[in-house]
C-alpha positions, 0 to 999 in steps of 0.5 A: 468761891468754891466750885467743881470744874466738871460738876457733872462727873460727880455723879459717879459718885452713884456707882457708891450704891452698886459697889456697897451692895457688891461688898456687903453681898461678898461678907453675906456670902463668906458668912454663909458659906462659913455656916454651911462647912460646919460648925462655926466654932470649929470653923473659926479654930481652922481660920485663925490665919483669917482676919475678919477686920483686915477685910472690913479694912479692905473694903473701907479703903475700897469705897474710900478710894473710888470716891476720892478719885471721883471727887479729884476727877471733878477738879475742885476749884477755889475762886482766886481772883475777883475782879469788878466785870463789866458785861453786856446781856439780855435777861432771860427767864426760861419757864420749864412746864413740871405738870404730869402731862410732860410724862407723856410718851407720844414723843421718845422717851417722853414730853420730859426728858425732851423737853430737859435736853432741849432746856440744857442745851439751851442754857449752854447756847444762852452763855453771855446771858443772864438766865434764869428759871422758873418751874411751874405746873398749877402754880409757878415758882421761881427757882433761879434768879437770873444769874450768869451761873449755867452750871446751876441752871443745869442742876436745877433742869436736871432735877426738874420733874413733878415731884416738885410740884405742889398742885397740878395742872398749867397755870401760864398767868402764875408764869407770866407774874413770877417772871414779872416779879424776877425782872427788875423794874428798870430793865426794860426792853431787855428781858425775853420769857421762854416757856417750854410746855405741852400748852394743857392750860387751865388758866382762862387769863393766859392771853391777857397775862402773856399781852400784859408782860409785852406791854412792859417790855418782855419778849415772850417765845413758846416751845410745844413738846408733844404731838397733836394726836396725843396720849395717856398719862402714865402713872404708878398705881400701888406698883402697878403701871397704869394711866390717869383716870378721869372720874369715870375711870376712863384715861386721860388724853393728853394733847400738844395744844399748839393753838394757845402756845401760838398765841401766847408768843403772838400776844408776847410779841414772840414766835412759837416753836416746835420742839422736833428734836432738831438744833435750828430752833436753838439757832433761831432762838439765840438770832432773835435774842442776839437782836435785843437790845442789851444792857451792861452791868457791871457785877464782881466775879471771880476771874481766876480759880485755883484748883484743888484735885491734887489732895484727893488724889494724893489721898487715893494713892495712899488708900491703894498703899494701905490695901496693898499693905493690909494685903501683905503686911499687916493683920497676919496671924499664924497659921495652925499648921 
């Protein structure tokens, strides 16, 4: 099995983008100031000594070497040794609410990115079980299957947004099925639901759904992110900021319905939160989860992992080398003078 050890770092691959630009503007420069001495054919008579494919080498070997340092800084690994494990766990489903509503601003920065570094740091709190992840807004999908795979879960948060969403709106009884459908059948009394919303259902069957779930064995906890007072939803209109119309054109409030989160954990046999930007609702969560009862299984991992950023190093090395040496070695053409 391969597999980055720090994952994360891999997203100063991004820095790729303002580097590119940085060296395609330096050539736009040197082209127009060639233009603008004279002309071009005089020009390229004076700076014979200039080699033109020395600086695309340079700037090949530049792009090269970041990346490749970048890559060795993410440490890639090779799984080694696998071994049958034996472990002890409860399932946990953690359901993320992906609507338009979660673009609400009425919490800093806003009801998304809130409810994400509570979602991640709640799948690192939740090591020892498995986790999976289910996104939803009008409708819900499962995105992971349990899975003691954490770093994958926070790849999925991380990208989570509405663009991923084919229909608006909040559907909870959608949650409560795929959830349903996730676990498997002879698990019972070992399995917890989390669902992280703003509560704006539209879904009259949600209590019924959320009693239905318990009654076969899952624990179901609530996380309302947002504030009662509420307010607009803003979206990009043509290029233009503005706020979701109704069809009277006026906008449209949003508001933290805490009332339904309440009893959707009550009818699931759980406990509601308030996200409030404090870490004891992590705490609590992982008490009350700490006292399910947990089955074992027994599943074949990799225990041990190899790791492979030598080669990418190796490599950036000689790619600082050959810039040195396409600087004072090669390409050289005789000067004029």
């Amino acid at each position: 099995m391969f597999r980055f050890e720090h994952i994360t770092n891999l997203y100063f691959l991004l820095g790729l983008i303002p580097l590119s630009i940085i060296l395609y503007l330096g050539w736009r420069w040197y082209s127009r100031q060639k233009r603008l001495i004279g002309d071009s054919t005089l020009i390229d008579q004076l700076t014979l000594h200039v080699s033109q494919k020395k600086r695309i080498w340079k700037q090949v070997l530049s792009i090269l070497t970041f990346s490749l340092l970048v890559i060795a800084w993410a440490n890639p690994q090779w799984g080694a040794k696998r071994e049958k494990v034996k472990s002890r766990s409860t399932d946990i489903f953690i359901a993320f609410d992906i609507s338009n509503s979660m673009y609400c601003a009425d919490v800093a920065p806003n009801r998304l990115e809130q409810a994400r570094k509570f979602a991640l740091d709640l799948t690192q709190k939740l090591r020892g079980e498995r986790i999976g992840l289910i996104l939803f807004a009008g409708s819900a999908y499962l995105q992971m299957p349990l899975t003691t795979d954490y770093a994958a879960a926070q790849i999925f948060l991380r990208s989570a947004g509405p663009n991923l969403a084919s229909t608006q709106g909040t559907s909870f009884s959608e949650v409560f099925e795929t959830a349903r459908e996730g676990f498997t059948q002879d698990r019972k009394y070992h399995r917890a639901l989390i669902i992280i919303s703003d509560g704006e259902d539209h879904d009259v069957e949600a209590i019924e759904a959320a009693k239905a779930a318990n009654e076969e064995g899952m624990l179901v906890f609530t996380v309302g992110v947002g504030t009662a007072q509420g307010s607009f939803i803003p979206i990009n209109n043509q290029g233009t900021n503005d706020w979701k119309r109704d069809q009277n054109g006026q906008p449209v409030r949003t508001q933290l319905n805490e009332t339904l989160l309440m009893e959707l954990a009550q009818s699931g046999g759980g406990d509601y939160f308030y996200l409030n930007g404090t870490t004891s609702i992590l705490e609590t969560l992982d008490q009350k989860i700490s006292q399910l009862e947990k089955r074992e299984f027994e599943e074949r991992s990799f225990t041990a992992y190899e790791s492979y950023f030598q080669p990418f190093l190796a490599l950036s090395i000689l790619c600082i080398v050959g810039h040195w040496m396409l600087e004072n070695l090669f390409f050289r053409r005789k000067k004029l003078f």
